[in-house]
C-alpha positions in Angstrom: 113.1 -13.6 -27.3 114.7 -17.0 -27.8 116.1 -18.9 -25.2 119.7 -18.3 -26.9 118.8 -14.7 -26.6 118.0 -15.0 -23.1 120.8 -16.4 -22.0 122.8 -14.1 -23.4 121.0 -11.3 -21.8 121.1 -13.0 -18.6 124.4 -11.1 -17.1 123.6 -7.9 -18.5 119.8 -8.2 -16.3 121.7 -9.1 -13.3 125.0 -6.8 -13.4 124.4 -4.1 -10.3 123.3 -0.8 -10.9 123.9 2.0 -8.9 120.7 2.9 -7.1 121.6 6.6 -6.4 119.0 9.1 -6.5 119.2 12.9 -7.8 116.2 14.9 -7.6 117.1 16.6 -10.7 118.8 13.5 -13.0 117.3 10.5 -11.4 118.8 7.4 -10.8 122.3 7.4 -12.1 122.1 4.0 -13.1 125.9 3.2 -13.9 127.1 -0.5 -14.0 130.9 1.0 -13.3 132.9 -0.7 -10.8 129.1 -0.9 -8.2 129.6 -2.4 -4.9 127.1 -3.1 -2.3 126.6 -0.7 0.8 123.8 -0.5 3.3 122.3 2.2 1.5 122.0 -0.1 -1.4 123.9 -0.5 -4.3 126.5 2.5 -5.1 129.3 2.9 -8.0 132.3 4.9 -7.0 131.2 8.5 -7.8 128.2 7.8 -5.4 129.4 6.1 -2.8 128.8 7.2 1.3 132.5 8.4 1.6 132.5 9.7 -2.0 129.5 11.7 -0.9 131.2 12.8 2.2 134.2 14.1 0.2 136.1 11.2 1.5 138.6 8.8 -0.1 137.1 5.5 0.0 138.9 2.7 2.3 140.6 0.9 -0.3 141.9 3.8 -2.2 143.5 5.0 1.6 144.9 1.2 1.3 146.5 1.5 -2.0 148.1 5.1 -0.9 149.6 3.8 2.1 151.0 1.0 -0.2 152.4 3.5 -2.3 154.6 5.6 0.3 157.9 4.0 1.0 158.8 2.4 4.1 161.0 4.5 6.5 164.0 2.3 7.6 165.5 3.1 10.6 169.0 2.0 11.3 169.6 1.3 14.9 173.4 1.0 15.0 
């Protein structure tokens, strides 16, 4: 491999993978949208909430966003 080579390959070698483990698969090794968790690196579909069957924080962020704000007229 040549050092252009190298350096190209450089981001790809360091992009996280998700570390999730399924007796059956394997590692799901995805490179989708991973984020770090305690647990260790996790893309969405593997996540601790995800796992749990629960929305994940920021998506509970982005629906609260989306509902319109009640205004109340106190007249």
């Amino acid at each position: 491999m040549s050092a252009d080579e190298a350096l190209r390959a450089r981001p790809r070698l360091l992009a996280p993978v998700c570390g999730f483990w399924c007796p059956d698969t394997g590692t799901c090794g995805s490179t989708q949208q991973v984020r770090p968790y305690t647990v260790g690196p996790r893309c969405r579909r593997h996540t601790p909430a995800a796992l749990a069957g629960r929305p994940e924080p920021d998506d509970l962020l982005q629906r609260a966003r989306a509902v319109p704000a009640v205004r109340r007229d106190d007249h």
